[in-house]
N, C-alpha and C positions, 0 to 999 in steps of 0.2 A: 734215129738210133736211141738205142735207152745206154745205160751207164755201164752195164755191163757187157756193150759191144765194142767200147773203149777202151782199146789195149795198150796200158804205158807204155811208151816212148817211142810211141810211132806219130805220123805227121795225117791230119784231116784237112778236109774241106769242109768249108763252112757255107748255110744258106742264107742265100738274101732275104730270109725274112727275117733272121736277126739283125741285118743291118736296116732293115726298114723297120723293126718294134724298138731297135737302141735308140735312134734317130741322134747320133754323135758324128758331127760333119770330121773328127780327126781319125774316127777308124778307118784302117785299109781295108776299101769293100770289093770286093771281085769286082774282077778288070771287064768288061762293057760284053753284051753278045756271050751272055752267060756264062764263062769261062770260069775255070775253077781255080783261079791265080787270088790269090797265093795261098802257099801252103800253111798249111800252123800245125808246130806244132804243139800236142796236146799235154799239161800234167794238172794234177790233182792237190788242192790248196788242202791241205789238213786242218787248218786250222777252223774254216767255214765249209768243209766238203766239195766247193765248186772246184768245178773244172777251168781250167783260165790256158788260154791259147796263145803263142807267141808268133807272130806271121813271121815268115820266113823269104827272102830275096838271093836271089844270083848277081844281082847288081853290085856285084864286090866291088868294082870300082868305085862307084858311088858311097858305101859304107865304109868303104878301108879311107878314103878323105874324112868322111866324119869322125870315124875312131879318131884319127889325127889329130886333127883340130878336136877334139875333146881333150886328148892327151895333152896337146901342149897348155888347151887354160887349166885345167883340172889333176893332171897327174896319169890321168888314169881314161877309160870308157866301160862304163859298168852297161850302158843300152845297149851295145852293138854287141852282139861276140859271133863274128865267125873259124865257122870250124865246117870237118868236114862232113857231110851227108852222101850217101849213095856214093855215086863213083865221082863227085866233083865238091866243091867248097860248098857253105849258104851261109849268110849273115842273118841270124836268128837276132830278132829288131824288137829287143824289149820294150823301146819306148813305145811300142804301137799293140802291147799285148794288155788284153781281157778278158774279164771273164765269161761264161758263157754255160748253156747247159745242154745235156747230151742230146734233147730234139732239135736242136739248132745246127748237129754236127750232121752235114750231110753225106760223106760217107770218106774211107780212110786211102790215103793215098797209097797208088802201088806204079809198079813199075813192071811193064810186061806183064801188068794182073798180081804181080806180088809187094803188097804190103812191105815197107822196109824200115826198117826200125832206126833210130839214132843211135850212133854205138854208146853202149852205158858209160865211158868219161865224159861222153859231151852230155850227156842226161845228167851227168851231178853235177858239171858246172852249170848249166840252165836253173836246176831246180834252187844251187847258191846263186846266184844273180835275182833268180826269182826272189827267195828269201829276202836277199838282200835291198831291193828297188823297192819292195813293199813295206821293208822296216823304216827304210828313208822316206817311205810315200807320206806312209803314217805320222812323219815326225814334222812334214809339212814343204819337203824338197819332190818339186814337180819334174819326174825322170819323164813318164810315159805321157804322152799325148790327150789317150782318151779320155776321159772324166772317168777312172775308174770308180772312184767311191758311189759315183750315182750308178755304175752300172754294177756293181756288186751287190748293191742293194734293191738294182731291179731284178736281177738273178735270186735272191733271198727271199726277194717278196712272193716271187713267184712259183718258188720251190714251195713256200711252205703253204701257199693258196692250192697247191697242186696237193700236197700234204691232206690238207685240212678235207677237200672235196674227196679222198682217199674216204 
């Protein structure tokens, strides 16, 4: 896909050759027998232009105990936030989100063939959480799992060698 088949606040799939060029053993890689699990979804960092992906689970159960136990040492659960998608809940899992660029996005999740967007309140709290995980990340508190700084700057290297050969 290029950048401009990437339409805000919908949810893609991602290819395993980004997870075999990341080589980061903490990202969630698609589940075994080529399956397009899990979903991510997609928004756009303004600040570096990349695009950064948040995977997505039904596993509410499992996430609604984490929130908890966050809540009770912390106050609060700024990684997890579920809300609703399509006709059921999803726990949009910040702590397992990066970045990424649009040849890596293998194509955009639908339903019955139609593409279904996030409703826009949950897209402005994602993009605050976003904000927010990466101002903490920056200040040296580890929310998300994957190495994002080395992968942000394998996306930058990469963008701008893609740039340069332009």
């Amino acid at each position: 896909m290029n950048e401009n088949d990437i339409k805000p606040g919908y949810v893609y799939h991602i290819k395993n050759t980004y997870f075999d060029m990341a080589k980061d053993d903490k990202l969630m890689r698609n589940h075994e027998g080529g399956a397009y699990r899990p979903t991510y979804f997609c928004l756009k960092d303004e600040k570096t232009g990349l695009l950064w992906v948040v995977p997505m689970s039904t596993r509410l159960e499992k996430y609604n105990a984490v929130i908890e136990k966050d809540t009770k040492q912390h106050g609060s659960c700024l990684k997890i936030f579920i809300a609703r998608y399509g006709d059921g809940r999803s726990a949009f899992l910040f702590q397992n989100m990066f970045p990424i660029l649009p040849k890596y996005i293998d194509h955009i999740h639908t339903v019955a063939g139609i593409p279904m967007a996030v409703n826009p309140v949950v897209q402005e709290e994602i993009m605050k959480r976003f904000k927010e995980i990466r101002r903490l990340y920056a200040r040296g508190v580890k929310i998300v799992f994957p190495n994002i700084t080395r992968l942000e700057k394998l996306m930058l290297n990469e963008t701008a060698a893609e740039t340069h050969r332009l």
